[in-house]
C-alpha positions in Angstrom: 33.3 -3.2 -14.0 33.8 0.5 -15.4 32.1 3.4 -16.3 32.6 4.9 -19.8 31.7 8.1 -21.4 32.3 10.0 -24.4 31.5 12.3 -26.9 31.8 13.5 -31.0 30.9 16.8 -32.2 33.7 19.8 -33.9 34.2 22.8 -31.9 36.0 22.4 -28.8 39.5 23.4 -28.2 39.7 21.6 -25.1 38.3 17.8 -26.0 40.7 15.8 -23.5 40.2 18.3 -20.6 36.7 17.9 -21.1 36.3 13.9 -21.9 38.3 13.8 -18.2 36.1 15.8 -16.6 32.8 13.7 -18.2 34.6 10.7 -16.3 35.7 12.5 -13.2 32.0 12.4 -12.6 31.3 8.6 -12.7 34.8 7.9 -10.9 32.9 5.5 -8.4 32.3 3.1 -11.3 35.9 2.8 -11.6 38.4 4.4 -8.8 41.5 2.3 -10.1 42.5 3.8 -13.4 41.3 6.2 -15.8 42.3 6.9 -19.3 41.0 9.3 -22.0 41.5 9.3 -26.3 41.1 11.8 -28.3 40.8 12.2 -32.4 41.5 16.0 -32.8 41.1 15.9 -36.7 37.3 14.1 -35.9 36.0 15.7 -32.3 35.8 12.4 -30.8 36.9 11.8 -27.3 36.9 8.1 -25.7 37.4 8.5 -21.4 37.5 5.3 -18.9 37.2 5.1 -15.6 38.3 1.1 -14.4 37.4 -1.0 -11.7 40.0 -3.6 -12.0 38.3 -7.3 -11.9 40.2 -9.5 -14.3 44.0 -8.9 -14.9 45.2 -5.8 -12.6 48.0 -4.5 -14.8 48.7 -1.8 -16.8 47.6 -4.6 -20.4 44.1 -4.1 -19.1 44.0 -0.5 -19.4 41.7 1.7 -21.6 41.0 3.3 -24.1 42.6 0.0 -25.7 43.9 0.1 -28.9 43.5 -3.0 -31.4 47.1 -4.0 -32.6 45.9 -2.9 -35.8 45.7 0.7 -34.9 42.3 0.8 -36.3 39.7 0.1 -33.5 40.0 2.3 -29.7 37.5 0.7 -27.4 36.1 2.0 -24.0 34.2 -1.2 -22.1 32.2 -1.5 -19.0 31.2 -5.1 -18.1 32.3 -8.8 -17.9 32.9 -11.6 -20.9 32.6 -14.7 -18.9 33.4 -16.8 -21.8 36.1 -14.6 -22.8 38.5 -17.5 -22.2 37.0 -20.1 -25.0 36.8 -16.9 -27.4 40.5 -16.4 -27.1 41.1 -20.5 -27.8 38.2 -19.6 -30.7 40.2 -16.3 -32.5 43.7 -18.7 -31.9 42.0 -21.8 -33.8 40.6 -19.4 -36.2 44.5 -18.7 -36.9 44.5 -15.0 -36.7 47.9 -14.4 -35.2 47.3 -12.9 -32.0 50.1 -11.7 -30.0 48.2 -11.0 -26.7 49.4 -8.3 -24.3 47.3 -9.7 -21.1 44.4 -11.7 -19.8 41.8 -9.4 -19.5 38.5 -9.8 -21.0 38.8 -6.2 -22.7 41.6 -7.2 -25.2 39.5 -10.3 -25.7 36.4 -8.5 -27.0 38.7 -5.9 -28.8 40.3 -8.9 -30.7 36.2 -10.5 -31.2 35.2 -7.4 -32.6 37.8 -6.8 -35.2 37.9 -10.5 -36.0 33.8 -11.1 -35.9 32.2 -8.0 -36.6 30.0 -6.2 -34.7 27.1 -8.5 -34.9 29.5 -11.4 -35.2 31.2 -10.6 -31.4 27.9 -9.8 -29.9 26.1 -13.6 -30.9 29.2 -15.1 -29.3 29.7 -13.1 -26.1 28.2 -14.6 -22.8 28.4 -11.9 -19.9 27.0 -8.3 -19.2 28.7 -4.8 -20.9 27.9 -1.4 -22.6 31.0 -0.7 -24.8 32.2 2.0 -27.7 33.7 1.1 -30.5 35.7 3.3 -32.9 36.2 2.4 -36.5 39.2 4.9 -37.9 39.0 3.3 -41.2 35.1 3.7 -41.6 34.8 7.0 -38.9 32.0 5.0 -37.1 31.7 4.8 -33.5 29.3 1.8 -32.8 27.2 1.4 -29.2 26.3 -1.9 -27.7 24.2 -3.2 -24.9 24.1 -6.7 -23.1 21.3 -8.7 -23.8 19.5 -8.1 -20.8 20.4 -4.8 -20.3 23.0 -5.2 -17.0 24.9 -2.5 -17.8 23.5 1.0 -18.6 24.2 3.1 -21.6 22.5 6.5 -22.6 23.7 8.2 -25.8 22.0 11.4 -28.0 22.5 14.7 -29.6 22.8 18.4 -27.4 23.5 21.2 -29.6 26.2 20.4 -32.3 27.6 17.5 -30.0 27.0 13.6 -29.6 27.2 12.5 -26.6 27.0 9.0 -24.7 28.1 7.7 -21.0 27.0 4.7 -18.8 25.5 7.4 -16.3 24.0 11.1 -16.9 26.6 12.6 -14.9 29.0 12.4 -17.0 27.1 13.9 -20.0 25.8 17.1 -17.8 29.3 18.6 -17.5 29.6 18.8 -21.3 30.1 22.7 -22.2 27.1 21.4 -25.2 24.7 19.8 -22.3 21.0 21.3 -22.4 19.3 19.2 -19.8 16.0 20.2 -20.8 13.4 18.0 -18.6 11.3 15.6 -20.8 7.6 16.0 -19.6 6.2 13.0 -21.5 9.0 10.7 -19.8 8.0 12.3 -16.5 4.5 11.1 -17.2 5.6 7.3 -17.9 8.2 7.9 -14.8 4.5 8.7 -13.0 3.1 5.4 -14.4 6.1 2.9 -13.5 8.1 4.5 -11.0 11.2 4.3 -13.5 11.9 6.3 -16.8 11.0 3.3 -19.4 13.7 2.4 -22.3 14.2 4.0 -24.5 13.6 7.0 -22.9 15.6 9.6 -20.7 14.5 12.4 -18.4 15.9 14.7 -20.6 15.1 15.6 -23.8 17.1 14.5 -26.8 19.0 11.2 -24.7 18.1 8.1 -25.0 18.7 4.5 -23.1 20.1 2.0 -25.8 17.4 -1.0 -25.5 19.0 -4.3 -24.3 20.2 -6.7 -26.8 20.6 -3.4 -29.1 23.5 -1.6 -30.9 23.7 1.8 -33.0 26.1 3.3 -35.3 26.8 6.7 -35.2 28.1 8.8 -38.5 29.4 11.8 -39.8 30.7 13.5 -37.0 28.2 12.6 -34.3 25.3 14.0 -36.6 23.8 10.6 -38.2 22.7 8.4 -35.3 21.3 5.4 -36.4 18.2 3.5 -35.9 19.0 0.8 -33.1 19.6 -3.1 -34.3 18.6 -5.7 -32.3 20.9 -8.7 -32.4 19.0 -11.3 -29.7 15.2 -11.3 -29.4 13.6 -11.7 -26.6 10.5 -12.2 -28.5 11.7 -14.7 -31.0 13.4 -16.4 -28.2 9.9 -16.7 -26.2 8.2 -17.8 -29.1 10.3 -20.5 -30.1 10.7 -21.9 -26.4 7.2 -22.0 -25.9 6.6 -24.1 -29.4 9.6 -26.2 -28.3 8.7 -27.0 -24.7 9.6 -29.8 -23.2 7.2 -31.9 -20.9 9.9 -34.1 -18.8 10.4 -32.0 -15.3 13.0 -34.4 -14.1 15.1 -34.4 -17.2 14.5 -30.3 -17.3 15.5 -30.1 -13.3 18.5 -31.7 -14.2 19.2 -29.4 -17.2 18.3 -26.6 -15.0 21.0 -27.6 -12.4 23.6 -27.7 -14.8 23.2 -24.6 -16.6 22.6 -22.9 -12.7 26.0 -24.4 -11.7 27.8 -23.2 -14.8 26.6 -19.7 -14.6 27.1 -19.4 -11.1 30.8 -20.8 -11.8 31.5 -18.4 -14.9 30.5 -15.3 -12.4 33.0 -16.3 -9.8 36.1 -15.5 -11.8 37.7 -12.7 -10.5 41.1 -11.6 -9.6 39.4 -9.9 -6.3 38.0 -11.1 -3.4 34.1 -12.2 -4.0 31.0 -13.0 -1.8 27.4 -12.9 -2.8 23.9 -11.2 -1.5 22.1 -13.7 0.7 18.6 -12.3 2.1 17.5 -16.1 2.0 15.1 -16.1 -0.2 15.3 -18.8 -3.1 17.0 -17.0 -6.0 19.6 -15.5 -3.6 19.8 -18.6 -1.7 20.2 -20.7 -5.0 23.1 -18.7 -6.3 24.4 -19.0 -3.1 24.3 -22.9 -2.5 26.1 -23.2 -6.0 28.9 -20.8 -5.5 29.0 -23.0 -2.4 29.2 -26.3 -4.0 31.8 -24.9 -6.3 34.5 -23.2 -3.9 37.3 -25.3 -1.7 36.3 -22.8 1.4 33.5 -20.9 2.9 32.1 -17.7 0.4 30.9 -14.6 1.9 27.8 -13.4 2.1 25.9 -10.2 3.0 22.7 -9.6 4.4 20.7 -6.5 5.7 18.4 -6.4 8.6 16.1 -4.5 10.1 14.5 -4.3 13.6 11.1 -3.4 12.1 8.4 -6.7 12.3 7.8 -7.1 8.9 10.4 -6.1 7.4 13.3 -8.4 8.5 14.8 -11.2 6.9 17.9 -11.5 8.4 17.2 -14.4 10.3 16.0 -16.4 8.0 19.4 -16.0 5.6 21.6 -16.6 8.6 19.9 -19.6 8.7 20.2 -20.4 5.4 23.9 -19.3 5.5 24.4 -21.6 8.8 23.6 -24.7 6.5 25.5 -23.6 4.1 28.4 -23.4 6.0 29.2 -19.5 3.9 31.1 -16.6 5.7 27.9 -14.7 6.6 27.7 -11.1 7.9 25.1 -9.3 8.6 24.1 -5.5 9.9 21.2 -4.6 11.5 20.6 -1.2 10.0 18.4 1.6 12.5 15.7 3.6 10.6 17.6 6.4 11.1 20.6 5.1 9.3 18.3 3.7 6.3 16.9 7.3 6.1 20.2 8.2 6.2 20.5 7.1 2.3 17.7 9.1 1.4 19.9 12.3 0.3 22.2 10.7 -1.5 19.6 8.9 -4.0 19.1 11.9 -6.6 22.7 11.6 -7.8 23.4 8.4 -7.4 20.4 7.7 -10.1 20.7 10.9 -12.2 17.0 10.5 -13.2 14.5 10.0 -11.2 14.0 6.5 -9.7 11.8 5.5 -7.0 11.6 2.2 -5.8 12.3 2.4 -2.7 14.0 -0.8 -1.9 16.9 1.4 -3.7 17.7 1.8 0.0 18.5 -1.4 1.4 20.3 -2.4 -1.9 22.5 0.2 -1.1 22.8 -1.1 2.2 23.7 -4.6 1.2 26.5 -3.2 -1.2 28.0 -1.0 1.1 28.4 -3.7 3.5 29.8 -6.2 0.8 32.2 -4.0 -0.2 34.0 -3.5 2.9 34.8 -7.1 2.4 34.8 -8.4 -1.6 35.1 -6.1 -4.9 32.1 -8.6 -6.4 29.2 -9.9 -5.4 26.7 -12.1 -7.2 22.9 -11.7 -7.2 20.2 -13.6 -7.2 17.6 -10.8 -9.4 16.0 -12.6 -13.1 14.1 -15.7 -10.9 10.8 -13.9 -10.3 11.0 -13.0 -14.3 12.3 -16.1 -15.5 10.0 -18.4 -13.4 7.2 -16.8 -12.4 7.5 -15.9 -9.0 5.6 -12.6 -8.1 2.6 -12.1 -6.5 1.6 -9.7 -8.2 1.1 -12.9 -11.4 -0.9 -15.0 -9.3 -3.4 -12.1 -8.6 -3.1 -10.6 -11.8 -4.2 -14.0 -13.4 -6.6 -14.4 -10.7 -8.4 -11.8 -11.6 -8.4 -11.8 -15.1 -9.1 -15.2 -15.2 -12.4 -14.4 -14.1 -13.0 -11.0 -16.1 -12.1 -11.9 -19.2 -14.9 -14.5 -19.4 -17.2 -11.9 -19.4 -18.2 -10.4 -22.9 -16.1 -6.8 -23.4 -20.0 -5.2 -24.2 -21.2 -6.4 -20.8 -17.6 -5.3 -18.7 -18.5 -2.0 -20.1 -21.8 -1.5 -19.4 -20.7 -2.8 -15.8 -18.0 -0.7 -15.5 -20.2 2.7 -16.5 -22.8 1.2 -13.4 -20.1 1.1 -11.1 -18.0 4.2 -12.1 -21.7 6.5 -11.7 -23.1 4.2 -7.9 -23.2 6.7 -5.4 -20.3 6.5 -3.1 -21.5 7.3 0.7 -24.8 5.4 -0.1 -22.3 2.6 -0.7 -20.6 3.1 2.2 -23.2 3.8 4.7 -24.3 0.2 3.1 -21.0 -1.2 4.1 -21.2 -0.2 7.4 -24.3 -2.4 7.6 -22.8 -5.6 7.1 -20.9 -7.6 9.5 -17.3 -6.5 10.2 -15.7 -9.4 8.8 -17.5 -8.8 5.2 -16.6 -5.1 5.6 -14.0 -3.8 2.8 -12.1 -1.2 3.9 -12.0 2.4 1.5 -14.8 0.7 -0.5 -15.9 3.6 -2.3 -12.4 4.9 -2.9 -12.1 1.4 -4.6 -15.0 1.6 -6.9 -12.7 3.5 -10.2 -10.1 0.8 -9.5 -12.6 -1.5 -10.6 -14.5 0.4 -12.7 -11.0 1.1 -15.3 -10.4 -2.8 -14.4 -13.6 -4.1 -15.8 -13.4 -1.7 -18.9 -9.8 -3.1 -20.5 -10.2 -4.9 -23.4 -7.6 -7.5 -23.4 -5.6 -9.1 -21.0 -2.1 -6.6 -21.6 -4.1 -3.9 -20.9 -5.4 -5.1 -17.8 -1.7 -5.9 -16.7 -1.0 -2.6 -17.6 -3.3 -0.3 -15.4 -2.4 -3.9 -12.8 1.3 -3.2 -12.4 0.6 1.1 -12.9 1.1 3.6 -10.2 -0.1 6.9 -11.8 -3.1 5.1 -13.7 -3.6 8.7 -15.6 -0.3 10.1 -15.5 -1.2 12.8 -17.9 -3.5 14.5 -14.9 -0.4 14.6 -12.9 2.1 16.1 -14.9 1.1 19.8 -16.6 1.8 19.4 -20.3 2.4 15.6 -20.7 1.3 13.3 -23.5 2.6 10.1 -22.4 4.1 8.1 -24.9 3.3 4.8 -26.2 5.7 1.7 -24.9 5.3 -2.4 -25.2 3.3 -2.5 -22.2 0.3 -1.1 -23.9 1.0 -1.9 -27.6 -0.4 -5.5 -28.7 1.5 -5.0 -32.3 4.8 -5.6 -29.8 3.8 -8.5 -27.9 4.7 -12.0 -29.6 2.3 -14.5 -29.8 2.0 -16.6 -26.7 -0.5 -18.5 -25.0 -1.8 -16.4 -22.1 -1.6 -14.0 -19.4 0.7 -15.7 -17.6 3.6 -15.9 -20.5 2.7 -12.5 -21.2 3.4 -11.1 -17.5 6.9 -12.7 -17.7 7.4 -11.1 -21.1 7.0 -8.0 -20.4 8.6 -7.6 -16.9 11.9 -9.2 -18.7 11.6 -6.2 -20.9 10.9 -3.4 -19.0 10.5 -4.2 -15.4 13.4 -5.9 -14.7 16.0 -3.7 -17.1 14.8 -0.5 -16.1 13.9 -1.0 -12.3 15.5 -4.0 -10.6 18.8 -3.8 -12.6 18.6 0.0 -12.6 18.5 -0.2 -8.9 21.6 -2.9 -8.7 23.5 -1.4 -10.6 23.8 2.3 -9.4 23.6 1.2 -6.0 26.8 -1.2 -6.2 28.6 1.1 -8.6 28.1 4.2 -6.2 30.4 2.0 -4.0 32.8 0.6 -6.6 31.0 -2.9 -6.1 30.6 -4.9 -9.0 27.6 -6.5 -9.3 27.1 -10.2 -11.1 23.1 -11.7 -11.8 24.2 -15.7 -12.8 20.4 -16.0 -13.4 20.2 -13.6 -16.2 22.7 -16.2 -18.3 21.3 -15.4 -21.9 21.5 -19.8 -22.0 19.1 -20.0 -18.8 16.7 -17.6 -20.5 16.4 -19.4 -23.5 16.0 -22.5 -21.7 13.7 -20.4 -19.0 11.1 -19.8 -22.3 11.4 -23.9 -22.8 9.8 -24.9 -19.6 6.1 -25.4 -19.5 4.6 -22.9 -17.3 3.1 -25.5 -15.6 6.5 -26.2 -14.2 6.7 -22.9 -13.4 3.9 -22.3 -11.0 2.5 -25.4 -9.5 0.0 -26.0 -6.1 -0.3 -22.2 -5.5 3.4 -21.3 -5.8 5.5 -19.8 -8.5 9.2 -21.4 -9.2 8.2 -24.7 -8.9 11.3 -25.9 -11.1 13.9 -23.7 -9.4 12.7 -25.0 -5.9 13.3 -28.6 -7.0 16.7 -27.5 -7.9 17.6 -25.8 -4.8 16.1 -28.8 -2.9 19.3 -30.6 -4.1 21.4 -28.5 -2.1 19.3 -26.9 0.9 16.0 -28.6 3.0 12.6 -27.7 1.7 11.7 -27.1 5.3 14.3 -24.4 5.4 12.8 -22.5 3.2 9.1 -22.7 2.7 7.7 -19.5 4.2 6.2 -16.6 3.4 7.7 -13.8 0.8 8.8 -10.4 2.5 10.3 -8.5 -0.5 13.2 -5.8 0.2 11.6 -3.3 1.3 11.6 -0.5 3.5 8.5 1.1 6.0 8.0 3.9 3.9 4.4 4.2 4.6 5.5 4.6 8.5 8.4 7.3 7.9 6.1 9.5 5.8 3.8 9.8 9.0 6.7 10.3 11.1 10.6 10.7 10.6 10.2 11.9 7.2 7.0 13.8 7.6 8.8 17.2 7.3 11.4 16.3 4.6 7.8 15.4 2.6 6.0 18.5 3.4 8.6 20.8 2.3 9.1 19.1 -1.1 5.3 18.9 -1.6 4.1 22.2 -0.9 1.3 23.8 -2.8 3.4 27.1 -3.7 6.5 25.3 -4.6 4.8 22.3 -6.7 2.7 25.6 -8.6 5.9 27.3 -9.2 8.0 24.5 -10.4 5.3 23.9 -12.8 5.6 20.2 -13.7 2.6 18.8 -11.2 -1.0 19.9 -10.7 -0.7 20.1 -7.0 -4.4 19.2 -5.9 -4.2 15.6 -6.6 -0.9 15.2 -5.0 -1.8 17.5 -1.5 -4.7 15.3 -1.5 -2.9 12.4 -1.8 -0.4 13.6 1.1 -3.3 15.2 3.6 -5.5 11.8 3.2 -2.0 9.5 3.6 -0.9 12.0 6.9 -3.9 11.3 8.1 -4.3 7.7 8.0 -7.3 7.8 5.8 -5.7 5.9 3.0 -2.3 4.3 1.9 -1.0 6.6 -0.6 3.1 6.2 0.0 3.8 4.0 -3.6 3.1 6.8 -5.1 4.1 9.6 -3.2 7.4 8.3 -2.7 7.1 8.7 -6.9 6.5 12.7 -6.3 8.8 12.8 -3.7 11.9 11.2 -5.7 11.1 13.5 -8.5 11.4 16.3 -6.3 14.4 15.6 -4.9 16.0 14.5 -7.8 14.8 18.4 -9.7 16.2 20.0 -6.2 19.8 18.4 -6.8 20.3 19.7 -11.1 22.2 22.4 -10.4 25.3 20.4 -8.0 
């Protein structure tokens, strides 16, 4: 695991200095090594900063140079098949004198020998990387399929500039950093900045699955190719799907084992995240079953009821004979983490189970230099909540004709609030709904959506009107809320999946693992994100997905092979942390300072009545409002750190 960065663009005198400093500031992604290139003659400048995982010596340093002389390549990732591709390039007799066993030189020698798109179809593993083409002056910029490893990229002033975090680009003498209001509003709506969108103006994400060719001295960027579709991939699996669950458990078991085995080579010490629920648990019975002697494993606790489960992957980790070691973390140490989150995301970021991720990888890495991860099940096999309601509810809506939801929803958007409520109070406690009238434009916007994406859009929303938060917004499109995007599948439930795989889970879960283990030089592995488990995810019925109430119905019957179904039916906690309780107390002042009136009307990027409201009525206890909040409040401290 690495961190690159780099840059293209005539006019400096001091490219190396500068391509050092650019990597200077993402050294945590790489402590071991760093290396810089430069091309005088073109402007360009390649810098490295390595975590060494797979062949420590100096043959696995970059910049690497193809033998050739006409490729340089800067890498941040793993090739878990990088083995068979070396027996692949050797068969395919093209003389290769190799200088080490790392999986850079590997993909250096796939690239020249493949092509671009050639390498990319064949590579099994996670990685952004650079390419420079000498003979054709082209650097090309590629993405895993899934979107594991970051990459932003775009034009400042006369100067192209790309890195695997924003740091590095902001110490560029061309660097603008000009806040983008309309990606503020959809960071409002999600609680992430969505691909392919930055904070900042003129920087982009490059999608998953993408890659982009860059020309003429930094100043023709190309339109982004995608070289796996999710879509197509969905479409075809669903057409295909196969109706034998045994037959598909065992598949499932087999591909699981595989992947779990790929991830666990490493030339450092490795363990694995275990907070015992079944994807982490799953990846952790299978390294398990693979290894001659216990694996480590790391879990987070905390004291607060609720919130804790600690005991439960002890447990887990007890039958599964691992290394286990858990750390009961104190609110005040959690909170603890709070300062440090606006530069260890660069943009702002704000769900807040960023903080006990960060727990969980500091911990692992006083012990291992990887650990595996159990993230992609809840995608893959349907197994959020938030589905079952979602489908619940629409379920029952969408039989009703879009004329009458309207009419409905105008009723219920106009009723008279405290009649309502003086009305509740009239009927037994147990029928009572709590905040009813405060409820009433939840379901009046539910109960006007059209179709079922746009339901699942306002469903998984935090902002549901962004645009009245932020002053001068027009919030962009994105796939969420654009049918002409959506491939054609058979229902809500599909749909759900879809989407979260591409937006939810790049831009939020693997957002949040990723910083948070790099900000510690942990790398971080997700077996369940195999590009061969998706495809054969999108083959399974989801009938077999979500069975008798409960989602991962397959996966369970996998995991049953190798830990008790009593062990581990029980409720689902999340990783999570009592937000809604510090805001009230501990971090009641921290809040009010960063959300007062004067400063949010001088910053000028929030209309500061919705949001004191939303503060005075959550202080209070009146109402819940922490979700989003926390969204102000990560904004806020992320603007307060742009000038360190």
């Amino acid at each position: 695991m690495c961190g690159i960065t780099g840059f293209w663009g005539k006019g400096h005198q001091e490219d190396k200095h500068i391509a050092e400093r650019m990597a200077q500031r993402i050294r945590s992604r790489g402590p071991d090594d760093a290396g810089v290139w430069t091309d005088a003659a073109a402007g360009l400048a390649l810098a490295h900063r390595r975590l060494s995982i797979i062949d420590l010596s100096p043959a696995g340093h970059q910049p690497m140079h193809s033998p050739c002389g006409r490729y340089v390549l800067v890498y941040n990732g793993e090739i878990y098949n990088h083995l068979e591709l070396r027996a692949e390039l050797e068969d395919a007799g093209g003389g290769f004198d190799w200088r080490g066993h790392s999986d850079t030189e590997t993909l250096l020698a796939a690239l020249r020998h493949w092509g671009i798109i050639g390498a990319l179809k064949r590579l099994n593993g996670m990685f952004a990387f650079a390419l420079w083409d000498g003979s054709e002056q082209t650097l090309f910029l590629a993405r895993d399929r899934m979107g594991e490893k970051p990459l932003y990229y775009g034009r400042n002033g006369n100067t192209f500039l790309f890195g695997s975090e924003l740091k590095a680009l902001s110490v560029h003498p061309d660097w603008q950093g000009e806040i983008n209001r309309d990606a503020l509003a959809l960071y409002m709506r999600h609680n992430y900045v969505p691909t392919p969108w930055s904070i900042y103006q003129g920087i982009a994400k490059l999608p998953p699955a993408h890659f982009v060719a860059i020309r003429e001295n930094g100043g023709n960027v190309g339109e982004p190719v995608c070289y796996w579709d999710l879509g197509r991939i969905a479409e075809q699996g669903v057409a295909a799907a196969s109706s034998e669950p045994e037959a598909l458990t065992d598949e499932l078991d087999g591909l699981l084992r595989d992947a779990v085995r790929r991830r666990m080579a490493a030339d450092v010490p490795l363990g694995a995240f275990l907070s015992g629920g079944y994807d982490s648990t799953t990846v952790a019975a299978l390294m398990q079953a693979q290894s001659d002697r216990p694996i480590k494993t790391f879990t987070i606790g905390f004291l607060e009821e609720g919130y804790n489960e600690a005991q439960h992957a002890k447990a887990v980790a007890d039958h599964l004979g691992t290394d286990h070691t858990e750390l009961y973390v104190t609110p005040e140490e959690a909170m603890a983490v709070i300062p440090k989150l606006p530069t260890m995301y660069d943009e702002p970021f704000s769900d807040s189970s960023q903080i006990p991720t960060f727990l969980v990888s500091q911990l692992a890495r006083q012990h291992v230099t990887v650990s595996l991860s159990g993230d992609g099940g809840d995608e893959l096999f349907y197994g959020y909540g938030r589905y079952f309601k979602a489908d619940a509810i629409w379920s029952k809506l969408g039989r009703v004709p879009v004329p009458l939801r309207r009419a409905l929803a105008s009723l219920v958007a106009h009723a008279p609030a405290r009649g309502l409520e003086k009305a509740m109070a009239l009927l037994p406690r147990r029928l009572r709904i709590a905040n009813f009238a405060d409820r009433l434009p939840i379901l009046a916007e539910m109960l006007a959506y059209p179709d079922s994406q746009s339901f699942y859009r306002h469903f998984v929303s935090h902002a549901k009107k962004p645009e009245e938060l932020v002053l001068g917004a027009k919030e962009p499109d994105t796939i969420v809320n654009r049918p002409d995007c959506m491939p054609s599948l058979p229902g809500l439930r599909e749909r759900m999946m879809y989407l979260d795989a591409m937006t939810y889970l790049p831009d939020d879960i693997l957002t949040k693992v990723d910083r948070a283990s790099m900000a510690v030089s942990l790398e971080a592995r997700v077996p369940l994100l195999d590009h061969r488990l998706i495809e054969f995810a999108w083959r399974v019925p989801t009938d077999y997905k979500y069975r008798n109430g409960q989602g991962k119905w397959l996966l369970r019957q996998v995991l049953y092979r190798y830990v008790p179904k009593a062990l581990m039916d029980r409720p689902k906690m999340g990783f999570g942390v009592p937000i809604e309780h510090w805001l009230r107390g501990p971090l009641r002042e921290w809040a009010e300072e960063l959300l007062d009136e004067k400063r949010l009307r001088e910053e000028g990027f929030f209309d500061p009545a919705p949001i004191r409201k939303m503060w005075e009525e959550h202080v209070s206890g009146k109402r819940c409002w922490h979700y989003y909040l926390w969204d102000v409040l990560m904004f806020q401290a992320w603007l307060e750190h742009q000038d360190d």
